[in-house]
C-alpha positions as CSV (number, residue, x, y, z in Angstrom):
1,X,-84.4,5.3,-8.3
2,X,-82.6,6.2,-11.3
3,X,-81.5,9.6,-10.0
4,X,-80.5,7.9,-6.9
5,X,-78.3,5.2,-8.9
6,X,-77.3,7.0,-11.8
7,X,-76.9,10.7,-10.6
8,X,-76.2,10.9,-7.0
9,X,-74.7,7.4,-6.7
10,X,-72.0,8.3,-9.1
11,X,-71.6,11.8,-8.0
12,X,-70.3,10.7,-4.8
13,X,-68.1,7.1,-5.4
14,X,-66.2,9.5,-8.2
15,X,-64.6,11.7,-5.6
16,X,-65.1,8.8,-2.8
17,X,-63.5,6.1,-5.4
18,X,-60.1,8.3,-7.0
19,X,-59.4,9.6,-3.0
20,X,-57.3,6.9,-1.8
21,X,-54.9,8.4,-4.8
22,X,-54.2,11.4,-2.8
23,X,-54.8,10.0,1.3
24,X,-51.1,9.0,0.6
25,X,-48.2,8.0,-1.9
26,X,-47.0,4.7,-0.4
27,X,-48.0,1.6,-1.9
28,X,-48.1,-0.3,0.7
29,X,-50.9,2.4,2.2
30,X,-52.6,2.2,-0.7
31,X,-53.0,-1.8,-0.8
32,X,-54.3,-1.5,2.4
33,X,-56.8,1.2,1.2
34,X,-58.0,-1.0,-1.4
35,X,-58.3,-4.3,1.0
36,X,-60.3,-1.9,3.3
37,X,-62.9,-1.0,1.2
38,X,-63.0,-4.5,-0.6
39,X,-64.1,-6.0,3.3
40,X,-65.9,-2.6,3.7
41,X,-68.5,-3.4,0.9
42,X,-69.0,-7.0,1.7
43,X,-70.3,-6.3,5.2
44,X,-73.4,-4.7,4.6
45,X,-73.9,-7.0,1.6
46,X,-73.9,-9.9,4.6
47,X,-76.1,-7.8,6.6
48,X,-78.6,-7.3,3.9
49,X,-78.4,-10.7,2.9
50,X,-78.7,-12.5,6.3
51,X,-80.5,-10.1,9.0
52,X,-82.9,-7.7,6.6
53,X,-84.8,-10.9,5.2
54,X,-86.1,-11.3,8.9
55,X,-88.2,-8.3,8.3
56,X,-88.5,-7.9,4.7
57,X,-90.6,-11.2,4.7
58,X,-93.6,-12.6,7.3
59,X,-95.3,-15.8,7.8
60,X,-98.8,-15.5,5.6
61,X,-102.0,-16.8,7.1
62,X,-101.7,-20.3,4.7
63,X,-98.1,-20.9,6.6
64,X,-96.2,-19.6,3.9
65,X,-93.1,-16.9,3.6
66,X,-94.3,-13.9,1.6
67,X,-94.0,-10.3,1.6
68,X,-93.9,-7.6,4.4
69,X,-93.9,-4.8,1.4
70,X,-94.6,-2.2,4.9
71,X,-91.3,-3.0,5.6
72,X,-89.5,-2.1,2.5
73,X,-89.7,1.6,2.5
74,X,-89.0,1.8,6.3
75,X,-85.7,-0.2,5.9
76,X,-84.4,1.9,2.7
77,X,-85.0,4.7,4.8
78,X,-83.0,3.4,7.9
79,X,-80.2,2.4,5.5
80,X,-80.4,5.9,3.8
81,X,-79.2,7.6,7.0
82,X,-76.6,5.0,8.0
83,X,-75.1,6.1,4.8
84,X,-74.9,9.4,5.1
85,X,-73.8,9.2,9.2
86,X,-71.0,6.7,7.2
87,X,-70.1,9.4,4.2
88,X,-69.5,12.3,6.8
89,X,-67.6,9.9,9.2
90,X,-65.3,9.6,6.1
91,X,-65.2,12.9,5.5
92,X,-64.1,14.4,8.6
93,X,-61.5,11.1,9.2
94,X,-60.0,11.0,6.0
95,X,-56.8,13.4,4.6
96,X,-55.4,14.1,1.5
97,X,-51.4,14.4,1.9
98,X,-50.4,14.2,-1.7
99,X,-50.8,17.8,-2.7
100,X,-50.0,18.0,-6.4
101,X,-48.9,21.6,-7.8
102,X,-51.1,23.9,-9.2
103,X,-50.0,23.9,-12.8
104,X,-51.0,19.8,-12.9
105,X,-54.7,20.2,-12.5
106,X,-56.1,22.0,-15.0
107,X,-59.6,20.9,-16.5
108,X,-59.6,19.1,-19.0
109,X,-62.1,19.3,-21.9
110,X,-64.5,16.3,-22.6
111,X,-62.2,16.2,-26.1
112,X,-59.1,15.9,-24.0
113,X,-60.3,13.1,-22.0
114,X,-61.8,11.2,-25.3
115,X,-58.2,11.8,-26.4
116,X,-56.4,10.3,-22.4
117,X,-58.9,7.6,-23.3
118,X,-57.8,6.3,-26.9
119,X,-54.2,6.7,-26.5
120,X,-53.3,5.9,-22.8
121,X,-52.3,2.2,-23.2
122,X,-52.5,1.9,-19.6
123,X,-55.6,3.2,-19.1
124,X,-57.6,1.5,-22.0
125,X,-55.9,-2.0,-20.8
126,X,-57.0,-1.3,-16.8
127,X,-60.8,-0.5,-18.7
128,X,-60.8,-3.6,-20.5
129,X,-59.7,-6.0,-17.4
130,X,-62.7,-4.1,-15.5
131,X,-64.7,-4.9,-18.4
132,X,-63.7,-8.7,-18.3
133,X,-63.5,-8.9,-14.6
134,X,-66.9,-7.4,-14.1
135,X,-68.6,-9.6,-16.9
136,X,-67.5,-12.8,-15.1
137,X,-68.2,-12.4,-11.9
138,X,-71.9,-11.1,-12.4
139,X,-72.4,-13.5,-14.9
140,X,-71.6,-16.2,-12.5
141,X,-73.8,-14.3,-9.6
142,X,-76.8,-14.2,-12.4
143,X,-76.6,-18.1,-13.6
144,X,-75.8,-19.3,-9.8
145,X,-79.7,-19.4,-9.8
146,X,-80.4,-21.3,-12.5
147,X,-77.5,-23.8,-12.2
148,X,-78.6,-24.9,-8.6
149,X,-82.6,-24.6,-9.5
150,X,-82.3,-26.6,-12.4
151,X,-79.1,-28.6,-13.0
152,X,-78.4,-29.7,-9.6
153,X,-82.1,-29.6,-8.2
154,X,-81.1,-28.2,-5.4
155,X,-81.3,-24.4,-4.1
156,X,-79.8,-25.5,-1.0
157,X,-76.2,-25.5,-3.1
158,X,-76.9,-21.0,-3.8
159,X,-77.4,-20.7,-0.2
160,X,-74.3,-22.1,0.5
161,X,-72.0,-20.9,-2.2
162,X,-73.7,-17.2,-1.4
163,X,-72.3,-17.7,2.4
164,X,-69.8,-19.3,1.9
165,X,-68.5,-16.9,-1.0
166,X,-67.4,-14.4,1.6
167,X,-65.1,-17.0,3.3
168,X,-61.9,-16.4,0.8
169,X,-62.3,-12.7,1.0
170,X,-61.9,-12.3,4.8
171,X,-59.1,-14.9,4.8
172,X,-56.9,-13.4,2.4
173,X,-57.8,-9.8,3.8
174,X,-54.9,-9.9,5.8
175,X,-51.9,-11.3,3.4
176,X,-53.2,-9.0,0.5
177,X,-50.5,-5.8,1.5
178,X,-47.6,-8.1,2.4
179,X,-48.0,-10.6,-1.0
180,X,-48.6,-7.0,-3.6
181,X,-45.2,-5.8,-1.3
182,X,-43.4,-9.2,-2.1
183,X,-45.1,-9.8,-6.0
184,X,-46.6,-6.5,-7.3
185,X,-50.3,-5.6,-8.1
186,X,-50.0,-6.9,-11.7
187,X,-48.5,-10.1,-10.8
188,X,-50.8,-11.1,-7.9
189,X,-54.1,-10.1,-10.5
190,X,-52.4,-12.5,-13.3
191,X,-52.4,-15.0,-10.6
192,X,-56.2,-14.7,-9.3
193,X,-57.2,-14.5,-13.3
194,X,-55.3,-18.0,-13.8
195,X,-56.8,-19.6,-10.7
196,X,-60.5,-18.5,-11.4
197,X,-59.9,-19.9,-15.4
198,X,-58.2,-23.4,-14.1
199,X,-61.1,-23.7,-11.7
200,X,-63.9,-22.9,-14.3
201,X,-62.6,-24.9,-17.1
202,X,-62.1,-28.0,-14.9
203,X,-65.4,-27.6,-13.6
204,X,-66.1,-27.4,-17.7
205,X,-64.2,-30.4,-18.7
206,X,-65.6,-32.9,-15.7
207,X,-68.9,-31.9,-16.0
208,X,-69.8,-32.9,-12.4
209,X,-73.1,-34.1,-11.5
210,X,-72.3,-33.9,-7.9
211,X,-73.0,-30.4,-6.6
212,X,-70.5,-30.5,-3.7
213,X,-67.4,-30.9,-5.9
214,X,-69.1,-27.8,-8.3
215,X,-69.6,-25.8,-4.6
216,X,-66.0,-26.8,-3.7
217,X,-63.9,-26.2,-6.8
218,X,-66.1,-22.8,-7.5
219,X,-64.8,-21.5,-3.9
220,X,-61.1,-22.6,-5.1
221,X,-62.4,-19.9,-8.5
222,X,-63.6,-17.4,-6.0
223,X,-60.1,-17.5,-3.5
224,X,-58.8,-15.5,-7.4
225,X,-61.5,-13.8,-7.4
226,X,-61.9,-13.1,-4.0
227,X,-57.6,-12.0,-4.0
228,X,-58.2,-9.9,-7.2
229,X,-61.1,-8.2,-6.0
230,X,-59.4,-6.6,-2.6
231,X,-56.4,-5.0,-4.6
232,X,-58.2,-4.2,-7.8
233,X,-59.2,-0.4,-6.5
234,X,-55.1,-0.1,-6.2
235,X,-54.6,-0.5,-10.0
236,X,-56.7,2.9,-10.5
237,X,-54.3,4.6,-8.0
238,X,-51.2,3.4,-10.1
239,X,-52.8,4.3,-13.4
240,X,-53.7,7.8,-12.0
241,X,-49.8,8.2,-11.3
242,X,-48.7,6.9,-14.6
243,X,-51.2,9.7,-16.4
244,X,-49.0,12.2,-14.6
245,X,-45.9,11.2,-15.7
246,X,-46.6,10.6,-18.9
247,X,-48.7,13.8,-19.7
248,X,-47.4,16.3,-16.6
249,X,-51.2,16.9,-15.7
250,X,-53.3,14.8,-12.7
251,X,-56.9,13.9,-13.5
252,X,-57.5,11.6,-10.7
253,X,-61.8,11.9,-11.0
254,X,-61.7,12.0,-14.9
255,X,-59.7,8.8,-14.5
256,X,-61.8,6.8,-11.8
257,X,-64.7,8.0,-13.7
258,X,-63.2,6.0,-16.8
259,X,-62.6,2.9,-14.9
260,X,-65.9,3.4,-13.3
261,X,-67.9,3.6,-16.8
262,X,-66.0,0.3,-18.1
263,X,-67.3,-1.4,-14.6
264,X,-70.7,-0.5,-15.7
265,X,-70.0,-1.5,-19.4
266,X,-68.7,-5.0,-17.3
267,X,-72.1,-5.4,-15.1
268,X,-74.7,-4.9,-18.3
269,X,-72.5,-7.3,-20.4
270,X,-72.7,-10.1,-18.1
271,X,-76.3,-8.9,-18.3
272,X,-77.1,-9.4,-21.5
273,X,-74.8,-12.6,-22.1
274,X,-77.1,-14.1,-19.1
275,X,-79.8,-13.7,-20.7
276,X,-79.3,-14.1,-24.7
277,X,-77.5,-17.3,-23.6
278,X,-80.3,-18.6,-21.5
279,X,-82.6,-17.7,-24.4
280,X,-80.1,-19.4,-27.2
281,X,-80.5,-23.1,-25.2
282,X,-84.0,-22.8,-25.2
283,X,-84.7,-22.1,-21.6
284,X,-88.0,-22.4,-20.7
285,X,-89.6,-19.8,-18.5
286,X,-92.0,-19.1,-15.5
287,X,-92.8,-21.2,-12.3
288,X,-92.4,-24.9,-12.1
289,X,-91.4,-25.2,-16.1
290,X,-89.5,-28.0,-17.0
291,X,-86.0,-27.6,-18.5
292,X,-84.8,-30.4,-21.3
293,X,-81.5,-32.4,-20.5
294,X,-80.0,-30.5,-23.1
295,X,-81.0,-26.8,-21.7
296,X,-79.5,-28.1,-18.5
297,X,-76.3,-29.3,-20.2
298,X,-76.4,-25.7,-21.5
299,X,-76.6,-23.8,-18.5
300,X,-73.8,-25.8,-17.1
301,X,-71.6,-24.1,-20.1
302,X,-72.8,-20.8,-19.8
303,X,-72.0,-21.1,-15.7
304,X,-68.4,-22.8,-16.2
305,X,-67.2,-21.7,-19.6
306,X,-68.0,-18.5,-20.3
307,X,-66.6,-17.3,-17.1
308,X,-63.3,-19.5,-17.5
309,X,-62.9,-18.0,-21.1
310,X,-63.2,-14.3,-19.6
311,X,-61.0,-14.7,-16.7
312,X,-58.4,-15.9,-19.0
313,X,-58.7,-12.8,-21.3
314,X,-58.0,-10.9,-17.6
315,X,-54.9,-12.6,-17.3
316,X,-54.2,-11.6,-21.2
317,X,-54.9,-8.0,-20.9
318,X,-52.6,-8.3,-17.8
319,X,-49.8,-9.9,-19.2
320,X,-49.7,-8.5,-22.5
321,X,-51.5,-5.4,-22.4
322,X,-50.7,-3.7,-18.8
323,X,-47.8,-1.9,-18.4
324,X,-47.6,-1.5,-15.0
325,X,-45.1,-3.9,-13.4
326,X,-43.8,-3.2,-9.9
327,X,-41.2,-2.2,-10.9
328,X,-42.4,0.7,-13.1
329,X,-45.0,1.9,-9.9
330,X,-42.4,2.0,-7.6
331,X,-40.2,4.1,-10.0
332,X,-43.4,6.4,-10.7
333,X,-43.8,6.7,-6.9
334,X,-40.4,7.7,-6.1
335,X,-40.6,10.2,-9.1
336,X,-44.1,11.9,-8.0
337,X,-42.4,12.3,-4.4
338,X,-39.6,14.3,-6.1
339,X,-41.9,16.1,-8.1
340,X,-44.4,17.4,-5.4
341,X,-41.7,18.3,-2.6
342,X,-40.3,20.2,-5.1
């Protein structure tokens, strides 16, 4: 599993993740790249999470759900395939048309890209927006099940927010090229942070009791979220282009690699914060335990404030820390057209 996840996993979304840099130079084409693969990855994540439990699980002979572990290894194997029918399809359908010279892609050393780490400002601000990003939106995934199981009393609440939670993705799918056109990457992503960080921090302040207004204002949080997450895989295209004019040299893997690594650093954050915080309130573990008013008041926090405080520092890195305004990719564009028709 770990060679799987760690090894060959990364080995392929490196090249897969830093190609839509060089499938084209437009912007536009490049939004669009991003949106795709944003609605791309949700759709097995529906199938998985709505047709596989059919199988995965069987009626034992007491009348409950349990089980069907036969199943498992069978299903991971089907899956397996699809994948690799799906990475060739990509292969043989996709084309790189920006052809950088010669001269700009030399390797670098693991000292050189320490070095395009620390003191590309673009690149350590797009690291530390994955970083936050990443952090709140698997925290809130992680403490989804404790907030319904134990504050509201009611797992019906993760069922829904889980189906629901698609909804804003596939709505906004289609204004996500024309609204980057109009506002910019950078813009649109300071927007999204704001929105998820009014709606956690109301959600914070009321302290709702009813779970139906916490499901309804946490879908307004996720429409950000939702908006951010289909352009984000853009901003790595733009940083990509800003290494190269800055330094003359392209490093397109090196760079999605980076931004990768800081997703990663993102994912076991929210990890451990999940869990330190749930130990910190006292949370009592195993099956039917009782939770104290107070440890329920606690997960509340830990669902609602920690993720309005980190979306907020996403709209800070943004705004203060990001250079990349429209204005500036467009210029880079236009200049990396020059450049390679040269």
């Amino acid at each position: 599993y770990l060679f799987w996840g760690s090894v060959c996993y990364t080995a392929i979304n490196i090249p897969y993740g830093s190609m839509a840099s060089v499938m084209s130079s437009e912007a536009d084409d490049r939004a669009s790249l991003s949106t795709s693969r944003g609605i791309g990855s949700m759709v097995p994540q529906i199938v998985i999470g709505v047709i596989l439990p059919i199988f995965l699980y069987k009626t034992l002979p007491d009348g409950t759900r349990g089980v069907n572990a036969a199943a498992f290894p069978i299903l991971a194997m089907i899956l397996g395939l699809i994948s690799v029918v799906c990475y060739l399809v990509c292969y043989f359908l996709c084309t790189e048309r920006v052809k950088p010279k010669k001269e700009n892609l030399k390797a670098a050393s693991f000292k050189e890209t320490l070095s395009t780490f620390v003191t590309n400002r673009t690149l350590v601000a797009i690291c530390l927006v994955f970083i936050f990003f990443l952090a709140a939106q698997m925290l809130s995934q992680t403490i989804s099940n404790y907030i319904f199981k134990d504050y509201f009393n009611n797992t019906l609440g993760l069922t829904v927010i889980n189906a629901v939670g698609f909804l804003p993705v596939l709505i906004l799918a289609p204004f996500s090229v024309p609204l980057t056109r109009k506002f910019g990457k950078k813009a649109i992503g300071v927007f999204a942070s704001v929105v998820g960080t009014v709606a956690y921090s109301i959600l914070f302040l009321v302290r709702t009791q009813n779970m139906w207004v916490y499901i309804t204002v946490s879908i307004v949080g996720l429409m950000g979220f939702g908006l951010f997450n289909l352009i984000i895989w853009a901003f790595i295209t733009d940083v990509i282009d800003d290494h190269e004019i800055t330094t003359g040299t392209r490093q397109d893997g090196t760079i999605y690699a980076i931004c990768s690594f800081s997703r990663k650093l993102g994912q076991g954050i929210a990890s451990g914060i999940g869990g330190w915080s749930l130990a910190i309130i006292g949370y009592a573990e195993g099956i039917g335990a009782a939770q104290s008013t107070n440890v329920k008041n606690g997960i509340y926090n830990i669902a609602t404030g920690i993720p309005a405080l980190l979306y907020l520092l996403v709209a800070l890195c943004l705004i203060f820390l990001y250079p990349l305004s429209k204005k500036r990719v467009n210029d880079n564009i236009l200049l990396l057209k020059s450049k390679h028709n040269d």
